[in-house]
Legacy VTK file of the C-alpha trace (Angstrom):
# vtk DataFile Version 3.0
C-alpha trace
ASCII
DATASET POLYDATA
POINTS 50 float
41.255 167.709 88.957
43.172 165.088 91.369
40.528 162.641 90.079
41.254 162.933 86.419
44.922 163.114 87.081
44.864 159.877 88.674
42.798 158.098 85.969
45.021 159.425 83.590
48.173 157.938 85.131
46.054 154.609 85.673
45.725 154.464 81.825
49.267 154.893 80.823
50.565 152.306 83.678
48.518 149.837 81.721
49.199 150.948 78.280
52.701 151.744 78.429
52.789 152.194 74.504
51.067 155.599 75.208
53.135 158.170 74.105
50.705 161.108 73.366
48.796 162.854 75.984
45.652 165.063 74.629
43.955 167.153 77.405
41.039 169.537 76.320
38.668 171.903 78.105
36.612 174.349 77.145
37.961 177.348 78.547
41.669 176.413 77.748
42.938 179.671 79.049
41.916 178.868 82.698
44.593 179.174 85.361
43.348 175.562 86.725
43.454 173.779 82.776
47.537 175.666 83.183
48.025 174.115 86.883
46.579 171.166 85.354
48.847 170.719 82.570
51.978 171.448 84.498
51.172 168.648 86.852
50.671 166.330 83.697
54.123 167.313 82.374
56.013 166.763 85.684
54.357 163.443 85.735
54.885 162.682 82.316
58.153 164.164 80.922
58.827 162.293 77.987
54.977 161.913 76.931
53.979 165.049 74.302
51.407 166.298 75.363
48.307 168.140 72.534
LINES 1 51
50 0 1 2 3 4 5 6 7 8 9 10 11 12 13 14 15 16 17 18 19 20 21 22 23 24 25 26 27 28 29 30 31 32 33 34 35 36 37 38 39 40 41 42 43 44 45 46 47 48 49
């Protein structure tokens, strides 16, 4: 959610070395986990996200 988005971008502020993003969940197929990871790429364009 908004919560984990936010300590997500908290961690790669401060460790700007990050390049790779790994997000798991256990029902990957969920249209939330999808919403999720679209936010995560607009955030993070160049990052590859797993």
């Amino acid at each position: 959610g908004a919560a984990d988005l936010e300590k997500l971008c908290s961690i790669l502020e401060a460790i700007p070395l990050i390049q790779y993003i790994c997000l798991d969940v256990a029902n990957g197929y969920s249209e939330h986990f999808v919403e999720f990871v679209k936010r995560v790429r607009e955030r993070f364009p160049k990052h590859t996200i797993m």
